[in-house]
DOLUMFI-894538 format. One record per residue (C-alpha): x, y, z; residue number from 1. Coordinates in Angstrom, 3 decimals, always signed. Layout:
<rs>
R        X        Y        Z num
R        X        Y        Z NUM
...
</rs>
This chain:
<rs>
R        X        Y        Z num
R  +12.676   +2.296  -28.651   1
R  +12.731   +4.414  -25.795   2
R  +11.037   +3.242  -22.208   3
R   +8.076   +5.214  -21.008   4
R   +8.089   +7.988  -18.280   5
R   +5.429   +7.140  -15.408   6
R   +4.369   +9.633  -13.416   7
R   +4.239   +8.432   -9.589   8
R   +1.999   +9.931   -7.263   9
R   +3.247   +9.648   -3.482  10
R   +1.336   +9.703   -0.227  11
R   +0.961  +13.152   +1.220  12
R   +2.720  +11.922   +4.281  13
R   +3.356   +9.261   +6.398  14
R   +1.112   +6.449   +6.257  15
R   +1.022   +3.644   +8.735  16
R   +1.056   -0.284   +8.108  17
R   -2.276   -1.956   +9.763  18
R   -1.372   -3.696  +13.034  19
R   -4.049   -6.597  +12.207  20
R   -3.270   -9.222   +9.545  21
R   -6.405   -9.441   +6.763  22
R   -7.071   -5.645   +8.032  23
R   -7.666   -2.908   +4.709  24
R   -3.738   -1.735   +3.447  25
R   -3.746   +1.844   +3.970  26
R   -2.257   +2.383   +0.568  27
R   -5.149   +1.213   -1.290  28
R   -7.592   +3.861   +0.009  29
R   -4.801   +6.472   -1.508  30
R   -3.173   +4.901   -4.830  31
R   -5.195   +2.702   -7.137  32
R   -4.512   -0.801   -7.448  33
R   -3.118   -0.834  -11.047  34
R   -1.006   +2.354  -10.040  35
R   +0.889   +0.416   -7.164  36
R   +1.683   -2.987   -9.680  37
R   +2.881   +0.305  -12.508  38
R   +5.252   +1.523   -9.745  39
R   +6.414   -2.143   -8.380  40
R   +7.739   -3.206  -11.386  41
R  +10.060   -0.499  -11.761  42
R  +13.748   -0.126  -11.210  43
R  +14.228   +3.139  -11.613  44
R  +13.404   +6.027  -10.451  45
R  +13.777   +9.975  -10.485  46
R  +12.684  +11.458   -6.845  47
R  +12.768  +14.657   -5.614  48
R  +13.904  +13.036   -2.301  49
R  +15.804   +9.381   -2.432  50
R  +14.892   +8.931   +1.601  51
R  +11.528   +9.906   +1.078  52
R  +10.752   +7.411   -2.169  53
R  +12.184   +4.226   -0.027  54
R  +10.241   +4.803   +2.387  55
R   +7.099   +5.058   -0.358  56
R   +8.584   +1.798   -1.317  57
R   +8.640   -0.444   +1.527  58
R   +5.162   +0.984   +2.023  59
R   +4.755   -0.442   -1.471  60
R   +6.612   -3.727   -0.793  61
R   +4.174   -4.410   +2.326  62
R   +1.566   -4.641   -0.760  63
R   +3.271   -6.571   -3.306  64
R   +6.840   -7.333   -4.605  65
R   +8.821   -5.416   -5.819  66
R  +10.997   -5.735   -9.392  67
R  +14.147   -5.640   -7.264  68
R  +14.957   -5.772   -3.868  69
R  +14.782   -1.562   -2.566  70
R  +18.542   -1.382   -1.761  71
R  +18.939   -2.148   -6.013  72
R  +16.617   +0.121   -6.841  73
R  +18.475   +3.036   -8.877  74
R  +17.253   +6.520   -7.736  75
R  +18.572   +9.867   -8.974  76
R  +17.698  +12.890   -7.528  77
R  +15.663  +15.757   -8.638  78
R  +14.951  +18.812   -6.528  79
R  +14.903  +22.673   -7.179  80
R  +19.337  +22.484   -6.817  81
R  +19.581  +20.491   -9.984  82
R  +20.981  +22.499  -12.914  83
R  +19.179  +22.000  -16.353  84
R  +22.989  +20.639  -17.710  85
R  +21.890  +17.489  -15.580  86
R  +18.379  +16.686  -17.238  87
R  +19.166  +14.958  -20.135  88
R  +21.319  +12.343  -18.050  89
R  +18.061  +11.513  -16.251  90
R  +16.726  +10.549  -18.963  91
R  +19.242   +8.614  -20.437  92
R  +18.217   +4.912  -19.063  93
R  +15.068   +5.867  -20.725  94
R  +16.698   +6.796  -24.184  95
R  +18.362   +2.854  -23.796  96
R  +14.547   +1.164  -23.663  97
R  +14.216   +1.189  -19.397  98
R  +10.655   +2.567  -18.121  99
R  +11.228   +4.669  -15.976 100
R   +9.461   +6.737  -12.766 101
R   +9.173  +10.706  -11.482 102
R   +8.255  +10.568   -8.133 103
R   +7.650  +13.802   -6.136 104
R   +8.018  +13.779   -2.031 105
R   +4.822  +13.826   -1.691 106
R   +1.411  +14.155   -4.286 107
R   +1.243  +13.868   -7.662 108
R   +5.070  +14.940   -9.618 109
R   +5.480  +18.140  -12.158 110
R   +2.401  +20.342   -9.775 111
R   +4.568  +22.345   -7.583 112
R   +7.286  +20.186   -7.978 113
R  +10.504  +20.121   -9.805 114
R  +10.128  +17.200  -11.754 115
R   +7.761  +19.767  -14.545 116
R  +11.194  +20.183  -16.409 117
R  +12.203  +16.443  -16.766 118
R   +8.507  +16.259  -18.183 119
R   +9.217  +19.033  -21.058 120
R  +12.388  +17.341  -21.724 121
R  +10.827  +13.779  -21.991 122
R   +8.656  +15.197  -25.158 123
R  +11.673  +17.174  -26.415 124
R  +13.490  +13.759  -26.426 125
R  +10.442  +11.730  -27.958 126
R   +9.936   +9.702  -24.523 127
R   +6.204   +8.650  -23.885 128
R   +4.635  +10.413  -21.027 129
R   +2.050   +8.688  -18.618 130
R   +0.612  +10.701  -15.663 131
R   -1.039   +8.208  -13.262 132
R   -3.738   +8.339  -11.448 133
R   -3.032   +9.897   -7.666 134
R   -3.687  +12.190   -4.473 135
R   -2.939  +16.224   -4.949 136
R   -3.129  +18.088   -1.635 137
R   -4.353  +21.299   -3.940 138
R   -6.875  +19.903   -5.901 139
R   -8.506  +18.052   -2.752 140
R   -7.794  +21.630   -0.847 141
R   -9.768  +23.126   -3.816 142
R  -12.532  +20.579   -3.560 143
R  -13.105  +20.484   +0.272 144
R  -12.429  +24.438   +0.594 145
R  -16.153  +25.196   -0.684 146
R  -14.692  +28.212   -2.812 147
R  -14.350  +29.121   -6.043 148
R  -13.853  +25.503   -7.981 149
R  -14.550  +26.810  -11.360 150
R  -11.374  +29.442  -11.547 151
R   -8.618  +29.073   -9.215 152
R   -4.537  +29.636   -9.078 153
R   -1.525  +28.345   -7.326 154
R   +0.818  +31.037   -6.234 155
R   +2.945  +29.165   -4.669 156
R   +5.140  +29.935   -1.491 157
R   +4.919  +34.071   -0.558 158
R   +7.968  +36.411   +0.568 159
R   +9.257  +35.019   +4.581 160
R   +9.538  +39.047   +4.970 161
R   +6.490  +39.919   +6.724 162
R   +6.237  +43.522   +4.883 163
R   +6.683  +42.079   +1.003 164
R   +4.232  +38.961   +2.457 165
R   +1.212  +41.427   +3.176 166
R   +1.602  +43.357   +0.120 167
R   +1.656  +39.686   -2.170 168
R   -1.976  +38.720   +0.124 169
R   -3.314  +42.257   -0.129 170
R   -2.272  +41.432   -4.300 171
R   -3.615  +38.317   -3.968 172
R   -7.214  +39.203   -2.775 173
R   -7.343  +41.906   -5.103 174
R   -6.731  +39.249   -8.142 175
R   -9.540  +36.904   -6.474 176
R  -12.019  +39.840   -5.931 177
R  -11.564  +41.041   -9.981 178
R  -11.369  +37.964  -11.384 179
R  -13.860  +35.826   -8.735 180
R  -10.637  +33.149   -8.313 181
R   -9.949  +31.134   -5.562 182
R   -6.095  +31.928   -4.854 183
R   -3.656  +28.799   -3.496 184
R   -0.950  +29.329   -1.416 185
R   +1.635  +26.959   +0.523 186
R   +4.141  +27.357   +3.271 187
R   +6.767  +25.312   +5.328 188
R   +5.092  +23.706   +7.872 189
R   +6.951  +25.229  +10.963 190
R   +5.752  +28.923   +9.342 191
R   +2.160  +27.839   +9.252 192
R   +0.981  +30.081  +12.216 193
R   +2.913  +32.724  +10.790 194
R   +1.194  +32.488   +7.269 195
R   -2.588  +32.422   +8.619 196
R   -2.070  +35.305  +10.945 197
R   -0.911  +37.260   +7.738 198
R   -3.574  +36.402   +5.772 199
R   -6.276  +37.243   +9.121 200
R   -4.536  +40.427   +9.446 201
R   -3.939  +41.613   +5.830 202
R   -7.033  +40.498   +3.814 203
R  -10.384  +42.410   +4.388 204
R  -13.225  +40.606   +7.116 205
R  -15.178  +39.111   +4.311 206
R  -12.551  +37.289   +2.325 207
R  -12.682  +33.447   +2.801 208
R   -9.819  +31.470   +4.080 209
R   -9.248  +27.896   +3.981 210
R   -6.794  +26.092   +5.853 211
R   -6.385  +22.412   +4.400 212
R   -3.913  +20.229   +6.880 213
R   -2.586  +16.483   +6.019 214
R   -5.229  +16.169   +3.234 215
R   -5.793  +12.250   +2.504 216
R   -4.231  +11.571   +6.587 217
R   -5.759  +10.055   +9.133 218
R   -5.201  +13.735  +11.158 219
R   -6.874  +15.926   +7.710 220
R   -8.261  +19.221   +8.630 221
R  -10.180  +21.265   +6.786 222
R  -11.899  +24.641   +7.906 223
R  -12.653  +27.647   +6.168 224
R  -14.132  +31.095   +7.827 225
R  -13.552  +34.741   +7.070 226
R  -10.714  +36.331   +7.820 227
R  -12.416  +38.475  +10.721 228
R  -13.210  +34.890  +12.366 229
R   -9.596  +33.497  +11.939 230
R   -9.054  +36.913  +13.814 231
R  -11.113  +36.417  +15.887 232
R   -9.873  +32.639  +16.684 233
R   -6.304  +33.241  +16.950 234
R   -6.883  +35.878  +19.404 235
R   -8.592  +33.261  +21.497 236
R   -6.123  +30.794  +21.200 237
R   -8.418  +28.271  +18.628 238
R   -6.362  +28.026  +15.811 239
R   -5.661  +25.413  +13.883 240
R   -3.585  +21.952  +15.007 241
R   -1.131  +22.795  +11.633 242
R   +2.742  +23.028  +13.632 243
R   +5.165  +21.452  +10.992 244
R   +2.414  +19.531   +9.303 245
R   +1.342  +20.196   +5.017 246
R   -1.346  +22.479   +4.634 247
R   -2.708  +24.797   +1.410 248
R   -4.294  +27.896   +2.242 249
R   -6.848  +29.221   -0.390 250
R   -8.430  +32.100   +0.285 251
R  -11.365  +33.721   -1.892 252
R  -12.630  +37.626   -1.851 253
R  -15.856  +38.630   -1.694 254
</rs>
């Protein structure tokens, strides 16, 4: 009988160990309980990023053992290089009776992450599926942005040329405005400044912006004003603190 496929969320970024003994473990105010034990007692693992899921795991082993020690821990990779040839040999411990774990970088795996194909596979192959319970930077951007929670999309990263990028927002805001949808974007961190003053400078005064920074962190930012005020702001020099650090920018026409 095959093993099951759990579906690990991560932390959103780095989170730090408490410096007091008996103080609250970080980790519990960002995975449930029963979700850490799911994700200690496994031995292997399909990650987006090996370095990145050790380092989720000693976080983990700081909270309870682990099935193995880390260094025995089998991880294969899966990122947006994999070919679709190398899917089904993912999957094959699973095929063999081992439960198994797709773990994105950071948030919840399969939502703007690679892993979504593995997934479709899994049910192809007759493996059982379990999503567990976890953080998602865009559905906490959605729910702190104060826009549109009722329709909303994720777009995605936009064109790096700056040309093709205002035409996609100008696109964008015209989808929202229709259709009364909250639109999601993302970026890599060190283009962050770069993104907002696009979206100031190409979407009309009235549309809403959001920009959601290290959701679930101890440094989380949330602010959302019209584009004419993050004009207005980034002319002054009062952006926000967002240099080569996760943010979703949503953005909502009026």
């Amino acid at each position: 009988m095959p093993g099951i496929l759990y579906l690990i969320p991560n932390t959103l970024g780095p989170v730090e160990l408490p410096s007091e003994d008996g103080a609250p473990h970080p980790l519990d105010a960002i995975i449930p309980r029963e979700v850490q034990a799911i994700a200690a007692r496994l031995d292997y693992f399909v990650a987006e990023n090996a370095k990145t899921t050790r380092a989720f795991l000693k976080l983990l082993a700081s909270r309870q053992p682990l099935a193995k020690p880390i260094q025995e821990i089998d991880i294969a990779e899966l990122n947006v290089n994999t070919a679709a040839a190398a899917l089904p040999a993912l999957l094959a411990p699973l095929l063999e009776g081992r439960d198994g774990g797709l773990i994105s970088e950071a948030g919840v795996p399969a939502v703007a992450d690679p892993g979504a194909n593995l997934v479709r596979l899994a049910h192809q192959r007759g493996i059982q599926v379990r999503p567990l319970v976890g953080p998602s930077s865009l559905l906490l951007a959605v729910m702190a942005s104060g826009l549109n929670g009722q329709s909303f999309a994720f777009n995605g990263y936009l064109p790096t040329d700056a040309e093709a990028r205002g035409k996609r927002i100008r696109q964008l805001e015209d989808r929202s405005r229709k259709e009364k949808q909250t639109q999601l974007l993302i970026e890599t961190p060190y283009r962050n400044a770069a993104m907002l003053e696009a979206l100031a400078g190409n979407c009309q005064p009235g549309t809403l912006v959001c920009v959601a920074t290290d959701l679930s962190l101890p440094t989380e930012s949330v602010r959302t004003l019209s584009a004419a005020q993050w004009k207005t702001a980034l002319a002054a020099g009062k952006g926000p603190d967002f240099h080569k650090k996760p943010t979703v920018f949503l953005l909502l026409a009026d």
